[in-house]
ZAMARGU-4260 file (C-alpha; in steps of 0.2 Angstrom, whole numbers, plus 5000, padded with zeros to 4 digits):
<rodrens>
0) 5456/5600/5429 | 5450/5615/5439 | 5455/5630/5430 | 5435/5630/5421 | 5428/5633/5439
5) 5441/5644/5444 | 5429/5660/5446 | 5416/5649/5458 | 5432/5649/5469 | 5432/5659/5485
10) 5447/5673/5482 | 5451/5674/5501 | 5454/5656/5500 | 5470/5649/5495 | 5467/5645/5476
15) 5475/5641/5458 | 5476/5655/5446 | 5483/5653/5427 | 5491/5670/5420 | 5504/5674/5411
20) 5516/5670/5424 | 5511/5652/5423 | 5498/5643/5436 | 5502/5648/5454 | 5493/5647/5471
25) 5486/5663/5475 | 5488/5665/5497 | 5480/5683/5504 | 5478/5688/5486 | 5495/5686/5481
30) 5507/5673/5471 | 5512/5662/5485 | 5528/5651/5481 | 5530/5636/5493 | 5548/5631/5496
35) 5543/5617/5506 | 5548/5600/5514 | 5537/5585/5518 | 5540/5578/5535 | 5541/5560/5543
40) 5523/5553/5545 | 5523/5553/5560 | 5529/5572/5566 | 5514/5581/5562 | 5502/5571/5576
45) 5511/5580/5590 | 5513/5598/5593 | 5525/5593/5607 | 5536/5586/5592 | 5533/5601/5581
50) 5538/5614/5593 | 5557/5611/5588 | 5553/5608/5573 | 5545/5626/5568 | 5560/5634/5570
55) 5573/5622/5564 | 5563/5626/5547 | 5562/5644/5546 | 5582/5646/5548 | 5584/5636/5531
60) 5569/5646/5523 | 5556/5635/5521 | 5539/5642/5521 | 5529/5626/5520 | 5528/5610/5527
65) 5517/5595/5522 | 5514/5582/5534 | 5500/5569/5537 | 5484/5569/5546 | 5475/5551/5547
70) 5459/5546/5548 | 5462/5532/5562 | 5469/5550/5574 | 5453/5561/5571 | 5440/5547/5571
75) 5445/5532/5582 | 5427/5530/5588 | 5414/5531/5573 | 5406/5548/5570 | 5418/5555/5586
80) 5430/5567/5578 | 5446/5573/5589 | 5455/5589/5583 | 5461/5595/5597 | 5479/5591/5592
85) 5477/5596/5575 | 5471/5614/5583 | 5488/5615/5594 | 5498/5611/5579 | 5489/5625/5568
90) 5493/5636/5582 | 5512/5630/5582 | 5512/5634/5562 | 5505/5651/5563 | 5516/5654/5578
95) 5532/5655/5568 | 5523/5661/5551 | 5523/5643/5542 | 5511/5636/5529 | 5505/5619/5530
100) 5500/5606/5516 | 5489/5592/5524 | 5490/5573/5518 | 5474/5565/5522 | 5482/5548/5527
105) 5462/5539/5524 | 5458/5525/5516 | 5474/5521/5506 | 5494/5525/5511 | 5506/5517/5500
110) 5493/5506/5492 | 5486/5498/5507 | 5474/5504/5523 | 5486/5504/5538 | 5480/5523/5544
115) 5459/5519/5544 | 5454/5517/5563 | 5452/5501/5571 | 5434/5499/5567 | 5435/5498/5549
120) 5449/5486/5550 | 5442/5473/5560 | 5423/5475/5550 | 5429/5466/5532 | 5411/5463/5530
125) 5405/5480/5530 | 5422/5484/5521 | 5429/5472/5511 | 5449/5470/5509 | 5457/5468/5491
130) 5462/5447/5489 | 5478/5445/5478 | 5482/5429/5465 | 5497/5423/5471 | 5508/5408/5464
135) 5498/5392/5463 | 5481/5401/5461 | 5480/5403/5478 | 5472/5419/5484 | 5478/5432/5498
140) 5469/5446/5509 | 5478/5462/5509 | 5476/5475/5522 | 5468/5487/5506 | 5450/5492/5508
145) 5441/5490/5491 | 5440/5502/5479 | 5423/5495/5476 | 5417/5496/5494 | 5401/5509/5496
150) 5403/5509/5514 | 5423/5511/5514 | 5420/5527/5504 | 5407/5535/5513 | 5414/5532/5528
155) 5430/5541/5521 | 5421/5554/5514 | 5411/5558/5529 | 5428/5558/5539 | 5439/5570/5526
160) 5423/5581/5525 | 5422/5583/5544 | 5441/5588/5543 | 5437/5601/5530 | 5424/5607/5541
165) 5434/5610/5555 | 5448/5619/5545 | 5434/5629/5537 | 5430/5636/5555 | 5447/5636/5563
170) 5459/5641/5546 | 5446/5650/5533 | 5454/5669/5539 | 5472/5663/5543 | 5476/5653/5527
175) 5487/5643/5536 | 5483/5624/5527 | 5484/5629/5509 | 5481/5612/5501 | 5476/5595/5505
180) 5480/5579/5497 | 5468/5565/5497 | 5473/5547/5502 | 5492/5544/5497 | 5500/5534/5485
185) 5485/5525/5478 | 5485/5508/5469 | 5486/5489/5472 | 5501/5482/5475 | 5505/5462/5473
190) 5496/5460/5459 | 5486/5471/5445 | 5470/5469/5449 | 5458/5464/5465 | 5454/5446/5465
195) 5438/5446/5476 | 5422/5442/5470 | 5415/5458/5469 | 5428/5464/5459 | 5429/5448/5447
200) 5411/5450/5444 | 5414/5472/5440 | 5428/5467/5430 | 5416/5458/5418 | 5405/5472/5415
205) 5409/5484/5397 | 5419/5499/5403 | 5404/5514/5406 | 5400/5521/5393 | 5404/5540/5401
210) 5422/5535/5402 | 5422/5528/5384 | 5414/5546/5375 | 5426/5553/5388 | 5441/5544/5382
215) 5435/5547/5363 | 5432/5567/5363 | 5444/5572/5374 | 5463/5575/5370 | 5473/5564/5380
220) 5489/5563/5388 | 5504/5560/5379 | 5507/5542/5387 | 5489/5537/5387 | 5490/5538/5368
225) 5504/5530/5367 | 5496/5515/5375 | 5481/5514/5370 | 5476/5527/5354 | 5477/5511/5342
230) 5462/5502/5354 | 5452/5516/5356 | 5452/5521/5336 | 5443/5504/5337 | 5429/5512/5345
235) 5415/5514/5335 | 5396/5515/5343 | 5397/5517/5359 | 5379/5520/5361 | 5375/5504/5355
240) 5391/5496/5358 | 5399/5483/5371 | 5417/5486/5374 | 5428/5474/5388 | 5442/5483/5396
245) 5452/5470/5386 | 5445/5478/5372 | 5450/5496/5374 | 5467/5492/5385 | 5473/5475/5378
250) 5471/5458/5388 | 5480/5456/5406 | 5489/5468/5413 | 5485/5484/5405 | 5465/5479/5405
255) 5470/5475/5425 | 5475/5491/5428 | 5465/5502/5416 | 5451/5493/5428 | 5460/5497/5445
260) 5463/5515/5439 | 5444/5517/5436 | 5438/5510/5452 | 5451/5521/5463 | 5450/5537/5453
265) 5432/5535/5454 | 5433/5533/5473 | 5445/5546/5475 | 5434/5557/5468 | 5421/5556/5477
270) 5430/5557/5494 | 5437/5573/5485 | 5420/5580/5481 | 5414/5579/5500 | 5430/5589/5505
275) 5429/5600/5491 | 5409/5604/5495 | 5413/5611/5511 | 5430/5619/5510 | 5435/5625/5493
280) 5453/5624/5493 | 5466/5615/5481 | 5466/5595/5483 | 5475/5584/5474 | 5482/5565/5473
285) 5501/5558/5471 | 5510/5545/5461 | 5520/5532/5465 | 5529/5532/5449 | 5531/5516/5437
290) 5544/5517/5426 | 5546/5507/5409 | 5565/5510/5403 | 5577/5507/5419 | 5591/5516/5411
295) 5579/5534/5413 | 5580/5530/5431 | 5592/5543/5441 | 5599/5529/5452 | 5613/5526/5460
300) 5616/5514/5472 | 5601/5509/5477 | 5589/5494/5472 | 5580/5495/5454 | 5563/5492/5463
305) 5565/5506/5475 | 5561/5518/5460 | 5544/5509/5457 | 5543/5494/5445 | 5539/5490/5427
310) 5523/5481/5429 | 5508/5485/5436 | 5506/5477/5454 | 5525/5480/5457 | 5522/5498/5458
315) 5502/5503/5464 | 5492/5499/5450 | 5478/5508/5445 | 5488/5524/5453 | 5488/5542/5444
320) 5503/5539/5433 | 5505/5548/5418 | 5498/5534/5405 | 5482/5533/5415 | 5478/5552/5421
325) 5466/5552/5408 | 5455/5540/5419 | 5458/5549/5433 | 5453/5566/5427 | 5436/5559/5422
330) 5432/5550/5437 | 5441/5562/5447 | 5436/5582/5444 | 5435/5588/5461 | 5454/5586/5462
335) 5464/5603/5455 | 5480/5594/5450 | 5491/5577/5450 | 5509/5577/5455 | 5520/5566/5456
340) 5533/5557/5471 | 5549/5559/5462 | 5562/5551/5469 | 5574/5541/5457 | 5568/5544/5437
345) 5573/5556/5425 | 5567/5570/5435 | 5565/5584/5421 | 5555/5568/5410 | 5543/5566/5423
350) 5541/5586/5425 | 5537/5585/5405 | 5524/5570/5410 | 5515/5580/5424 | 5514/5598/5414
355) 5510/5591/5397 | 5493/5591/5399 | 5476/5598/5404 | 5486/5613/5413 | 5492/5601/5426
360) 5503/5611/5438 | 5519/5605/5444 | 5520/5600/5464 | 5531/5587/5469 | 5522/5580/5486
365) 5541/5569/5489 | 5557/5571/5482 | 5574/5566/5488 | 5583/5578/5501 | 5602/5576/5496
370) 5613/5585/5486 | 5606/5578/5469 | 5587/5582/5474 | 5594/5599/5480 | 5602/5601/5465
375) 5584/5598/5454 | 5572/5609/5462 | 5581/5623/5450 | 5572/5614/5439 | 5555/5613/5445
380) 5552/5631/5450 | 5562/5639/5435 | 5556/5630/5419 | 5544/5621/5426 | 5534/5634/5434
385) 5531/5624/5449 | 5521/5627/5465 | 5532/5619/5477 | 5545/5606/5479 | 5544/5593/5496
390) 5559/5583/5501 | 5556/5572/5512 | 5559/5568/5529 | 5564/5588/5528 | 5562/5587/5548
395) 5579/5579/5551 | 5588/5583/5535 | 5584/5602/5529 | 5601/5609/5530 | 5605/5603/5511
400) 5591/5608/5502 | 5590/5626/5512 | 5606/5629/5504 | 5596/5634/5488 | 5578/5639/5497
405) 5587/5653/5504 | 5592/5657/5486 | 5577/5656/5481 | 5567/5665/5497 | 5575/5679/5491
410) 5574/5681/5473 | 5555/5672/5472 | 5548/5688/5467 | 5558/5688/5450 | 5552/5671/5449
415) 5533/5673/5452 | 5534/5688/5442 | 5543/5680/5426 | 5535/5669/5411 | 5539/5655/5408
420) 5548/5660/5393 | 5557/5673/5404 | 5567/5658/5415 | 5577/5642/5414 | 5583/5631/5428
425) 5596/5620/5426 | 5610/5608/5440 | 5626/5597/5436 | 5629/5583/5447 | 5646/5576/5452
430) 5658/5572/5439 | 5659/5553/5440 | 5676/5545/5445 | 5681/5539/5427 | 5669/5538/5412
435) 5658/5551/5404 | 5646/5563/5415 | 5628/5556/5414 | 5620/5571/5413 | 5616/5587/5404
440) 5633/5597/5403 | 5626/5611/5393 | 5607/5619/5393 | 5601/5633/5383 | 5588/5644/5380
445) 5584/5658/5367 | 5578/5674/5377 | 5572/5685/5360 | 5588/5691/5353 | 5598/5680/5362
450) 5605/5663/5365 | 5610/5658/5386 | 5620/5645/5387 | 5625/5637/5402 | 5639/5624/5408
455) 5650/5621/5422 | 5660/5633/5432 | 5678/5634/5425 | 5692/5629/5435 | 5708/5627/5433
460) 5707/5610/5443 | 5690/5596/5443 | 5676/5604/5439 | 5661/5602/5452 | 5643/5603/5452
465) 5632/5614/5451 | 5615/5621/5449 | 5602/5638/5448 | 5592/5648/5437 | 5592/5661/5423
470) 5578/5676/5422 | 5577/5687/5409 | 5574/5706/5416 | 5562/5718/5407 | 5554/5713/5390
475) 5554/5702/5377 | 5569/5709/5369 | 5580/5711/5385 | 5597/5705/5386 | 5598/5709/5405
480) 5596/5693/5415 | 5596/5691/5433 | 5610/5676/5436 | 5606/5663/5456 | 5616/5648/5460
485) 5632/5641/5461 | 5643/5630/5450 | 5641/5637/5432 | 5646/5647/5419 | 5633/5660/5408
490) 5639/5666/5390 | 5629/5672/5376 | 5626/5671/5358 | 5616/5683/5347 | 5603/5675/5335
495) 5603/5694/5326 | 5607/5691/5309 | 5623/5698/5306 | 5629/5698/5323 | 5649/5696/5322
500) 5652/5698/5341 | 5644/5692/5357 | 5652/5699/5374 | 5645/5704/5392 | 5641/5723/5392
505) 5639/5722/5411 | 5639/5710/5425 | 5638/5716/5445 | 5636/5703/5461 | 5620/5707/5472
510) 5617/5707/5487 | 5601/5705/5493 | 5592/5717/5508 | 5579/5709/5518 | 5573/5724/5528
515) 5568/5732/5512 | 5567/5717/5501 | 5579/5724/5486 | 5595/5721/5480 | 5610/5731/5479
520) 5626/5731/5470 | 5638/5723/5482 | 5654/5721/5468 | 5656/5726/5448 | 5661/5712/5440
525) 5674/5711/5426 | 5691/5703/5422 | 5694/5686/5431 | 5676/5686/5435 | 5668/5688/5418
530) 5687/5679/5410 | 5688/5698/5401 | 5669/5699/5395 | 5667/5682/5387 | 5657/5672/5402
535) 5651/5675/5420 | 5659/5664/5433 | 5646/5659/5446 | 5659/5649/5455 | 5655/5637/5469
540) 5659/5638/5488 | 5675/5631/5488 | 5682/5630/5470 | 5696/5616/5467 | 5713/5627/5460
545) 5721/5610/5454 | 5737/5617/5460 | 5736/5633/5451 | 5747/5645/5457 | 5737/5658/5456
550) 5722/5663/5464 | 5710/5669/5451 | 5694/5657/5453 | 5686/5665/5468 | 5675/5655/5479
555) 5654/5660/5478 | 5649/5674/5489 | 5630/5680/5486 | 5627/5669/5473 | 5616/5681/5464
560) 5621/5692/5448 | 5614/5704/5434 | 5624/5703/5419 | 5618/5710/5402 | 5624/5705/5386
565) 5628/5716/5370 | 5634/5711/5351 | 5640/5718/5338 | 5634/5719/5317 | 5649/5724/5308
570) 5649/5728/5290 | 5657/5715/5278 | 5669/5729/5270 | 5676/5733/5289 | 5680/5716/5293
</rodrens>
């Protein structure tokens, strides 16, 4: 989306940059990588709150937090702005050397308008709620500004601009807020589409002709053409043309969203345009996820519904999901990137759906904090090159996921200096109780000469889980790799022609040394730890011996390794 006015970008700003490494977010000049955490809604409106919050962070690495700022705080009069506790909490965050991501809680949260101040939600003339068809025909007000109210986004846009303005002032030297998201979770929930009058009468109008060439000229997302290529191929004068939105998306609900997504993306963008005219850092909006195959869904015990729904209106319709993005990056241009709240589907599916496209970078605003989110961000930064990863509630739960930040806070600059070719992440879960593991049980990647394969950590008794990351060292044709996590195996396989053997040359545990951020050699690995050359043990903290009598499965002590790879090409006539 941004990457074409990338050089108009201020470089002491914070700010996307696309190179070989990937897309990252350049901070003071430099590849920044964000292990971060979202916090409760409520945490960041106090600095008192924060003040025991700062520190709990920085002992489990995290470098940024992301927590919300709401209109209905910094306006509660109309054209009176109040940043005085935004200021202290700034203070607080650059007190103990933390990053912040702000959430600009404005018009929409979850779909609805609960954070605008009190002077918009009691004036429904000069901002008109959303009205819902219910069962019977009988229509309801929701507590959701319009899309297609004027006022509701001018107001917004004055308000979100004034907060840019203020951080322009108090934050352009210090870099200490380093994005911005604009409203929150987007869409209509309880039915597809606004019932008012005003919108029944939009909805009648042809779709705009700039969306339809947009739609026809442009390559489109994966899942938008999965939808809707067939109706769109159907397209033939625009110019001259007349095209319903039952026309291009099909009648009912995808028309219904397709129409939601248009009038929300379009007001998104233009309260993003007002923030970005004034303080050119990165903004962006997030999903709440639908989901169209409930077996994708990485549940467990929890309610189908809680991972977003299969029709528009049961999840927030006309929100940036991946089968509408294409809307929203037309209407939308002002924002750098979508991202997505990953909570309960198929997590490297929807890492695929929100880097396929348009150099979308990955940032996950909300993920889940336990062990099986823990376990994923591996995947996020490693393969999928991504900026930053947020569980939430991170302000009463961080001890999990800072298991693997401190992992990663110390081996980032292999990471942000890697290509993507040059990296895999990869995670296990738990072994269910009976049955078949649900997951992946091998990943692989081919490093030039070389095939990494990855699986479990052997033991003797039931394997556990596990998770981290592989970085190929040096170039292309390097069969060095620097080895992070816990719970796996690594062995190799040659793709030389030829090859008769594949074995580990050299492997040595690392430890790493904060004072002059390097890494020395703590042990030389070999024997049990590498089973005799054939595959590196990176065992977890507490190893199950299944009654083994013999103690030859150590438990995880750094967690980080170089191990190098070598083969063999034999002759026929010597074999």
């Amino acid at each position: 989306m941004v990457y074409q006015k990338l050089a108009a970008a201020n470089p002491s700003l914070p700010h996307l940059k696309k190179s070989e490494n990937g897309i990252q977010l350049i901070v003071k000049g430099k590849p920044f990588l964000m292990l971060s955490g979202e916090l409760h809604n409520s945490s960041l409106s106090s600095a008192k709150f924060m003040s025991e919050v700062w520190p709990a962070m920085k002992a489990q690495s995290i470098n940024t937090l992301v927590g919300s700022v709401s209109w209905e705080m910094i306006e509660p009069e109309e054209g009176k702005f109040d940043f005085s506790e935004l200021d202290k909490v700034l203070e607080g965050a650059r007190q103990h050397s933390m990053h912040l991501v702000l959430l600009w809680f404005g018009t929409y949260k979850n779909g609805i308008s609960t954070y605008v101040p009190g002077w918009v939600k009691k004036d429904a003339k000069r901002f008109p709620r959303v009205h819902v068809l219910e069962a019977g025909g009988v229509k309801r007000t929701v507590e959701m500004v319009s899309p297609l109210s004027e006022e509701g986004c001018t107001a917004d846009s004055k308000a979100l601009a004034a907060l840019m303005g203020h951080l322009k002032k108090v934050d352009s030297e210090d870099n200490t807020v380093l994005m911005v998201q604009v409203e929150n979770e987007t869409g209509l929930l309880g039915d597809s589409r606004d019932r008012s009058r005003m919108a029944e009468e939009a909805f009648k109008q042809p779709v705009p002709k700039d969306l339809l060439k947009y739609l026809t000229t442009t390559e489109l997302h994966p899942r938008f053409k999965e939808r809707f290529a067939d109706k769109l191929a159907a397209v033939k004068d625009i110019e001259n043309g007349s095209y319903s939105w039952q026309d291009i998306f099909g009648a009912g609900i995808p028309a219904n969203e397709a129409f939601m997504a248009h009038h929300i993306s379009t007001y998104v963008g233009k309260v993003a345009a007002a923030a970005k005219a004034v303080y050119d850092i990165p903004l962006y909006a997030n999903t709440w996820l639908n989901f169209d195959d409930p077996s994708a869904l990485d549940l467990t015990d929890v309610p189908v519904v809680v991972g977003g729904g299969a029709e528009a209106g049961i999840y927030p319709s006309g929100g940036p999901c991946p089968h509408v993005q294409d809307i929203w990056r037309h209407n939308a241009p002002a924002l750098d990137f979508l991202a997505p709240d990953l909570y309960f589907h198929g997590y490297e599916g929807v890492c695929r759906d929100y880097t396929a496209h348009d150099d979308n970078p990955l940032f996950i605003p909300e993920q889940r904090r336990d062990e099986s989110g823990a376990r994923r961000v591996w995947l996020a930064y490693a393969t999928y090159g991504a900026l930053g990863t947020c569980p939430f509630g991170i302000d009463t739960g961080a001890e999990i996921v800072g298991r693997e930040y401190k992992l990663l806070d110390q081996t980032k600059d292999y990471l942000l200096n890697s290509r993507p070719e040059q990296r895999m992440g990869f995670f296990f879960d738990e072994l269910p109780a009976s049955g078949p593991p649900k997951g992946q049980e091998k990943w692989t990647k081919v490093f030039g000469d070389v095939e990494v394969i990855i699986e479990r950590a052997f033991v003797f008794g039931k394997a556990g889980p596990g998770a981290g990351m592989v970085i190929q060292l040096g170039d292309a044709k390097s069969a060095r790799f620097l080895v992070v996590g816990r719970g796996f195996n690594i062995h190799f396989k040659s793709r030389v022609k030829g090859a008769t053997f594949t074995g580990i040359l050299d492997a040595r545990e690392k430890e790493y040394d904060a004072e002059t951020n390097s890494f020395n050699t703590l042990r030389v690995f070999n024997g049990d730890e590498t089973r005799s050359g054939e595959f590196l043990i990176m065992p977890n903290d507490d190893p199950d011996y299944g009654g083994f009598p013999i103690a030859v499965t150590i438990p995880a002590r750094t967690c980080i390794a170089e191990v190098e790879a070598y083969w063999l090409c034999e002759d026929e006539a010597d074999l």
